[in-house]
N, C-alpha and C positions, 0 to 999 in steps of 0.2 A: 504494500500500500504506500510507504516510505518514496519507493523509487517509481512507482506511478506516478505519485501527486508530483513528486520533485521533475521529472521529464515534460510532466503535462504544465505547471508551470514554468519552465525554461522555455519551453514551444510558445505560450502564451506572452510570454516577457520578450521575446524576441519577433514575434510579428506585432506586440505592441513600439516596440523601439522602431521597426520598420515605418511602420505605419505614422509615429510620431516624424519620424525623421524625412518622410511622403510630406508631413502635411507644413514641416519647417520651414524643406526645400520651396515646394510652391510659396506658402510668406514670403519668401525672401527675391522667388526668380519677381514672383506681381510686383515687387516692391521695386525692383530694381525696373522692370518693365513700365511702370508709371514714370522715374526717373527718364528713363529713353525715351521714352512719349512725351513730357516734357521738351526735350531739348528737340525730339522732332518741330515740336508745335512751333520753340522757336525760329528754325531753319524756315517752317513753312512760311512763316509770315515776311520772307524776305523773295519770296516767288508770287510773282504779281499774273490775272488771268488769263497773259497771253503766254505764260511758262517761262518770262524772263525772270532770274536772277539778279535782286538790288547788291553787287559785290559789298558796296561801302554797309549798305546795311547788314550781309552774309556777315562780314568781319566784324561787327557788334560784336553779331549772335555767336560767332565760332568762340570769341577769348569769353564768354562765357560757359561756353558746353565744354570746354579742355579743362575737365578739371585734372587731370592726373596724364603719367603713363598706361600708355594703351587706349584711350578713350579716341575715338575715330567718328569722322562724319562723309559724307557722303551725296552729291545732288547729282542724278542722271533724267537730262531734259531734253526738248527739241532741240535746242541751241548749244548742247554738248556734255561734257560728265565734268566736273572739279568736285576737290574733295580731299580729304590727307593721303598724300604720297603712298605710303606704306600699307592701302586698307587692305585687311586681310581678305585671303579667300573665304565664299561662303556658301552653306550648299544650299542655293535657293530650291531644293525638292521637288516633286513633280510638276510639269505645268498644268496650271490652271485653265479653266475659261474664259474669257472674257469679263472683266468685271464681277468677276466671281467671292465673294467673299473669304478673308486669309485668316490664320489662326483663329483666334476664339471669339472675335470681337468683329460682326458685319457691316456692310459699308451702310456710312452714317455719312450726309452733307457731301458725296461726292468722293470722299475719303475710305481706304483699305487701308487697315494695318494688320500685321503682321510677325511675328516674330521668326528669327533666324539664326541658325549655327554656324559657324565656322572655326577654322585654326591661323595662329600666324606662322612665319618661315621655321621659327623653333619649336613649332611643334605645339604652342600651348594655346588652347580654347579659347574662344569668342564668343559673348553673344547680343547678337544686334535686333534692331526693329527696325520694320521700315513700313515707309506712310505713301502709296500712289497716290499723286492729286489730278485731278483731272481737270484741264486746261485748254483753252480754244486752239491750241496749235499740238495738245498733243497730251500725253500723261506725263507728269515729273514723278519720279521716285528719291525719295529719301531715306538715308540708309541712317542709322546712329549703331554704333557697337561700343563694348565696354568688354574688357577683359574677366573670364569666367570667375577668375580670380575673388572675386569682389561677390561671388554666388559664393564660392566652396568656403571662404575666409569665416563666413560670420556659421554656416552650418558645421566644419570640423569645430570650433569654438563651443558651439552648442553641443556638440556629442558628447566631449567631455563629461559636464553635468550632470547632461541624461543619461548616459551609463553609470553613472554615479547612482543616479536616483534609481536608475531600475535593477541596480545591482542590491541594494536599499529596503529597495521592495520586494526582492525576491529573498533575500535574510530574516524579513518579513514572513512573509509567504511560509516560508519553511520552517520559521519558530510557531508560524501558528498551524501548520498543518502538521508539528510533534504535540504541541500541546492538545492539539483535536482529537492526533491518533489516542495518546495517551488516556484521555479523558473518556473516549469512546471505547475501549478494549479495558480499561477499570473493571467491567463487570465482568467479562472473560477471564481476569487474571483471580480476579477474586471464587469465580466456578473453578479455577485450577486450583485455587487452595480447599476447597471444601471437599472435589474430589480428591485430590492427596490424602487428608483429613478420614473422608470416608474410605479409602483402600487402608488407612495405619489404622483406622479402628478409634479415632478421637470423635466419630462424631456418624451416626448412621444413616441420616437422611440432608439431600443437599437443602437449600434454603428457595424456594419455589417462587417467592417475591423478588422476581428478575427484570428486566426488562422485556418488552412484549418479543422481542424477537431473540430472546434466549430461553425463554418461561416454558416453550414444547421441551427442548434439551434437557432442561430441569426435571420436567417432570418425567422425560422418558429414562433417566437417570435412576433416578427414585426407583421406577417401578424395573428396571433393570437391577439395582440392588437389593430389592424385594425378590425376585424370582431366584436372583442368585443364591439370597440368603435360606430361601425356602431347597430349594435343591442342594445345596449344601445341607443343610439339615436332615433329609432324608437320606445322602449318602452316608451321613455321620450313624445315622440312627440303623441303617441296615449293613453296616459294616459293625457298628455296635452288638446288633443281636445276632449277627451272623460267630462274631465273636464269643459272647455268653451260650451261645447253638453248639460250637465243637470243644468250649476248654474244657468241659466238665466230661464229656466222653472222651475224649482223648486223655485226657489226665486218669480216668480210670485205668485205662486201657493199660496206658503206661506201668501202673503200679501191681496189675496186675500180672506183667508179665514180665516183673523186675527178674523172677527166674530163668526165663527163657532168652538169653543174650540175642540170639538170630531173632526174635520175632520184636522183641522192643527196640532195635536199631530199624526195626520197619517203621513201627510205631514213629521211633525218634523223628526219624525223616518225615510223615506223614506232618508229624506236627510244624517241624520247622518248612516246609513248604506252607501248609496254613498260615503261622505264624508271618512269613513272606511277603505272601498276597493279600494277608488282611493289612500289615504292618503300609505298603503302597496304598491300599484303599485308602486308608487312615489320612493317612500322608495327603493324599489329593484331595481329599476333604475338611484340613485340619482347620480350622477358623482364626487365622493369625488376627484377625482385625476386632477381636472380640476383647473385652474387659470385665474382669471378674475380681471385685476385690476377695482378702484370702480372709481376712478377719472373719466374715460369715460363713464361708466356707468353713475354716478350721473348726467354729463353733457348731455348729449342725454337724459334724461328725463326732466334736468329745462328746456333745449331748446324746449321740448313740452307742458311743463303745460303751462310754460309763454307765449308760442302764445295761449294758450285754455285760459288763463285768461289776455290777454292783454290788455284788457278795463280796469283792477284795479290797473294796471300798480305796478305792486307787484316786488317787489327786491328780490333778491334769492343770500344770501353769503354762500358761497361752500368754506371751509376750509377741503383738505382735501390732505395728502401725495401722490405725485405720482406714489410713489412707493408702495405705498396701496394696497394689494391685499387678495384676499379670494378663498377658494375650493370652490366656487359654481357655477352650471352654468350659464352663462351669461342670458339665457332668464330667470333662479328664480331670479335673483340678479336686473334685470329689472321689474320685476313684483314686487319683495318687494320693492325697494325703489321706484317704479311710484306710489302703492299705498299709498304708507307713504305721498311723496310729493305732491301727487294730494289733497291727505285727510289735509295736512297744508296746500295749496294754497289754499282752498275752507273755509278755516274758519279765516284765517290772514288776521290783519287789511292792514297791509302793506310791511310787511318781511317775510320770511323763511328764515329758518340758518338752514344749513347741515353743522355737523362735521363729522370726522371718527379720530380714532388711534386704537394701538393696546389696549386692552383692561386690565389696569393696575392690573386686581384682576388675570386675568387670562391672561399669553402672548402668549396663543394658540387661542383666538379670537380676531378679529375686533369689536368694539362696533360704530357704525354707530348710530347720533343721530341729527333726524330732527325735529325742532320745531317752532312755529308760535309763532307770538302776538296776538293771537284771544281774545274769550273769557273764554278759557280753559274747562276744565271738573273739576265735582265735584270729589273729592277722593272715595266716598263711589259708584261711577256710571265706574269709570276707571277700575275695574277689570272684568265686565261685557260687555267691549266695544269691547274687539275680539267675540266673539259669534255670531255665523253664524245668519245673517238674524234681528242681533239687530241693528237700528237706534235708537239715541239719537234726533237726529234734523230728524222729517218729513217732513221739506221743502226742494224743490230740489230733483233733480235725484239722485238716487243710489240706490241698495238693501240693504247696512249694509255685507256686503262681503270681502269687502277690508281689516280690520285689519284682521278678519277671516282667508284669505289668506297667510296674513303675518304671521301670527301666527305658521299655518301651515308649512309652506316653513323653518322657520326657527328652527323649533323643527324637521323637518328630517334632516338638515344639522347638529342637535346638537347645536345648538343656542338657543335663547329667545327673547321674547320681550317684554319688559319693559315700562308702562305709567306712565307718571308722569308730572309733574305743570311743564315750562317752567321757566327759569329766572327771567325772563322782568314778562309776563305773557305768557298766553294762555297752549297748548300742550305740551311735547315736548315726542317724539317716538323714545325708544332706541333699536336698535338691535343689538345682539352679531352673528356671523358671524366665521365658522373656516378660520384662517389665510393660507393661501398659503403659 
């Protein structure tokens, strides 16, 4: 648009200099053309009705008409031509008619005039008028020339300026066709931050009160980020239950055939191909743009282990910002931290401690970190404890799934998870998390 408007005004400034400089030129030839019709008029009056020539009067009028270098006069009559020595040649152009009218101006009182070009010996311009009178013995022609000089002098003078000024004006021009662009693409740049906005997840619908000819976009926006959101959520929800559909059979299967080493290495595989395909589903479905504080999250899950473990009457310290939050969606961010927390309730003598902040190595994650006073894990058995289908303790329900999950969930967000010794004693289970 920039380089449009900037061409389309250069083309306009340049046939307006044109066209100024047309209508200079003419001012100045008419001006000087009345000048020479002057001093015709007074050559004329020294030619009396029979086409004689008064000399004694001629020379009045000549030391009046010489004003400079170059200025030239001219009388061709019955009675013969005089005139200055030197006159230059002139191209009197096609001929005429008889009595025919010349240049721009018809015959009046008997009288043609005319206007004429010509050059001198060195080559430089001429421009004359001349006046036919018509006389009982014949036509007299009067010639007056002035050198072009005296045309181009006062118009190069004039250029100057006006390239001034329409250079002036097109600095003009161009500051106001940045400030127009700019003013007019405001509401463009401003739809470029809202969609930014809504792809990071700060904000879910664009703002609809646009101007009339961005307001369809707006709203085809919207309802594009609605469809999205809807079909994201059913890919989430049937790769979710496609999920809870084989871990619980396969995790049988598994344990069932811990004696038979050939038939659980089928199993193994069976699962780690699921594991695969669902782990990609996940992935192309995961909802980066989503916002979930952790605070209610962590709470609605110690409100449930602690009634599933109310008999050991277990304390649960939840230290954690309000303003806490993470991209993730609220049912992965419930499924990590219920398996973290359920997996410390189930082995604490008597505590759990939930932390959260943002994560000092890096301030684009949450490091969420839940630990017990159990009796901990060895170091050399902690990097083997996510693996689908390993249990460390065979007493009690479970399949050995839970970190497994977490592991999972958190390496599609771009996260981790981290085991390691506990303070006091026992666990303690760290996850990183991307911040909101």
């Amino acid at each position: 648009m920039l380089l449009l408007s900037g061409v389309a005004t250069l083309l306009a400034l340049v046939v307006a200099g044109w066209a100024i400089a047309g209508v200079l030129e003419r001012f100045v030839v008419e001006g000087l053309d009345r000048r020479l019709d002057a001093e015709l008029s007074l050559l004329a009056s020294s030619v009396d009705a029979n086409g004689r020539v008064d000399r004694s009067r001629l020379e009045q009028r000549i030391s009046a008409f010489e004003q400079g270098p170059g200025w030239r006069w001219r009388v061709v009559g019955p009675v013969g031509t005089i005139g200055s020595a030197d006159f230059p040649a002139l191209d009197l152009g096609p001929p005429r008619p008889p009595h025919a009218p010349e240049g721009r101006r018809p015959e009046n009182g008997g009288k043609r005039i005319g206007a004429l070009e010509g050059s001198e010996t060195d080559g430089s311009r001429v421009h004359a008028r001349q006046v036919t009178i018509r006389s009982a013995r014949g036509d007299v022609t009067l010639i007056a020339a002035a050198p072009r000089e005296i045309l181009t002098r006062p118009i190069r003078a004039a250029l100057a300026p006006l390239l001034t000024a329409l250079a002036m004006l097109a600095a003009l021009f161009a500051a106001a066709t940045l400030v127009q662009l700019r003013l007019g693409l405001r509401p463009v740049r401003r739809m470029r931050d809202q969609v930014a906005a809504l792809r990071s997840g700060r904000q879910t619908t664009i703002d609809e009160d646009q101007p009339s000819e961005l307001r369809p976009l707006a709203v085809e926006l919207n309802a594009l980020a609605r469809d999205n959101e809807a079909a994201l959520g059913a890919a989430r929800q049937s790769a979710a239950n496609l999920a809870h559909a084989l871990k619980t059979p396969v995790a049988t299967l598994a344990l069932d055939l811990r004696d038979d080493p050939e038939r659980a290495a089928q199993v193994a595989r069976i699962d780690a191909t699921i594991r695969h395909h669902l782990a990609r589903a996940r992935a192309s479905a995961a909802n980066l743009r989503t916002k979930t504080l952790v605070a209610p999250a962590v709470g609605g899950v110690v409100t449930a282990v602690s009634r599933i473990h109310a008999e050991r009457a277990l304390s649960f310290d939840v230290e954690l910002a309000p303003e806490l939050a993470v991209a993730v969606d609220p049912h992965d961010l419930d499924e990590v931290i219920g398996n973290l927390v359920n997996n410390a309730a189930r082995y604490a003598q008597s505590r759990v401690r939930i932390t959260g902040a943002m994560d000092p190595a890096d301030r684009r994650q949450v490091a969420i970190t839940v630990a017990d006073d159990g009796p901990g894990v060895p170091a050399n058995l902690r990097m083997s404890m996510p693996h689908p289908g390993l249990r460390l303790d065979e007493a009690g329900d479970g399949h050995g799934f839970g970190l497994s999950i977490v592991a999972e969930l958190t390496n599609l967000y771009g996260g981790s998870l981290t085991l390691d010794e506990a303070i006091e004693s026992g666990l303690a289970a760290r996850v990183t998390l991307p911040v909101a």
